[in-house]
C-alpha positions in Angstrom: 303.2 275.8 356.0 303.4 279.4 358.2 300.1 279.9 360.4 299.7 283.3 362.1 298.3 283.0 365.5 297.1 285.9 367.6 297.7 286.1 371.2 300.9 285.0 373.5 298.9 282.5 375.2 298.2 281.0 372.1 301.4 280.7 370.8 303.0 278.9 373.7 300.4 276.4 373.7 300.5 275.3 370.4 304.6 275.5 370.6 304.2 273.5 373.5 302.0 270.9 372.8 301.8 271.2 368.8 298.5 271.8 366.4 295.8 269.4 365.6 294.3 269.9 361.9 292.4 267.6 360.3 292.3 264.6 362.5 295.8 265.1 362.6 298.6 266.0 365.0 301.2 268.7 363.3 304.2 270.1 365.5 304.9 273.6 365.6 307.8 276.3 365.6 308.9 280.0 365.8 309.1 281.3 362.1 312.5 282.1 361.4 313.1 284.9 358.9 316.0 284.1 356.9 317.2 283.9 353.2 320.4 283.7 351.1 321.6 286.9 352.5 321.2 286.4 355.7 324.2 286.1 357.5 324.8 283.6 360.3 326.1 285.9 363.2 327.6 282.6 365.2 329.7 281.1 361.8 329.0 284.2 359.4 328.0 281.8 356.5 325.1 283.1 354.4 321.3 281.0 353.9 321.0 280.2 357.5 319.7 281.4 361.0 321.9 281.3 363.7 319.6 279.2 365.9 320.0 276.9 363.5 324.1 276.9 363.7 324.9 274.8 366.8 328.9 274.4 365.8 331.7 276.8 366.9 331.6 281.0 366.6 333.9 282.4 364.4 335.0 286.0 365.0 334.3 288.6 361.9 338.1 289.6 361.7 340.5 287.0 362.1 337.9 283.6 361.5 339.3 282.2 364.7 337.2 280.1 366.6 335.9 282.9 369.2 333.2 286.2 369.5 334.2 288.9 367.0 333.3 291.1 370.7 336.4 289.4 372.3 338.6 289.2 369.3 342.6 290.5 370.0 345.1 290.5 368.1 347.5 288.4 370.8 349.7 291.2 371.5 349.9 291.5 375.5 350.7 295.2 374.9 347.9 296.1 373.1 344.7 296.9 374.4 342.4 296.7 371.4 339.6 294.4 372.3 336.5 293.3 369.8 337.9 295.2 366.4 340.8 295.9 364.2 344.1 297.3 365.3 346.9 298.3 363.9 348.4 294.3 364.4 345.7 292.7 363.5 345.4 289.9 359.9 342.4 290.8 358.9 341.0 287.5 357.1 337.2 286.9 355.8 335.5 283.8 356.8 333.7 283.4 353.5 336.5 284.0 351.1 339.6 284.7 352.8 340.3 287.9 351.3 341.7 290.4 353.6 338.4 292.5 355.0 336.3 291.3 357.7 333.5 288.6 357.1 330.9 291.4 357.5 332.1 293.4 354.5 329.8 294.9 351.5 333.0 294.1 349.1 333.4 290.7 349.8 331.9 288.4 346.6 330.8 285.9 349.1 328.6 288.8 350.3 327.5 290.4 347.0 326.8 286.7 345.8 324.7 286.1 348.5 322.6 289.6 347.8 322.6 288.8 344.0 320.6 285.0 344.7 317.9 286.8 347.4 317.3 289.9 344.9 316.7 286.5 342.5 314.3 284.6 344.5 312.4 287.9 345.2 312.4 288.8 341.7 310.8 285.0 340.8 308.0 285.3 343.4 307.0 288.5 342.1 
């Protein structure tokens, strides 16, 4: 159930100390927007938020278990930091094709965009 409530003050309160309806005691939460093409920006799976992903960070170009921001390629002589250089395996975390996790090509991707345009189309 999704209740709007107006005010800050509000908001924390019920948060805080939950929502009483009824004759009954209900705890309450932040809405999180999300769908099947939302992509996670801590594991960059799709159909989740990433407050809702508590395991490891994977980096958009290599999957390797760090940021995409601090992502080398392991050369000392190269500078690059946080994207693609001319060393680098590029290596999707979705469908380990070579182009980063945050592609439009990858089918991982377009699948994910095909199932929401799906569920949008069905509640219409």
């Amino acid at each position: 159930m999704v209740i709007t409530l107006v005010g800050k003050d509000t908001t924390e309160k019920v948060l805080r100390s939950g929502l009483s309806l009824f004759g009954r005691k209900f705890k309450a939460q932040r809405y999180l927007p999300f769908g099947p093409d939302t992509q996670c920006s801590r594991c960059l799976a799709f159909g989740h938020h990433p407050t809702q992903y508590t395991s490891t960070i994977h980096c958009a170009i290599c999957t390797q278990q760090h940021p995409t921001h601090l992502h080398s390629c392991g050369r000392s002589q190269c500078p690059t930091r946080g994207k693609v250089c001319l060393h680098t395996t590029i290596k999707c975390n979705n469908c380990n094709e070579p182009h980063p996790a945050t592609s439009k090509e990858c089918t991982t991707n377009i699948n994910a965009q095909q199932a929401a345009m799906e569920r949008r189309r069905k509640a219409a």
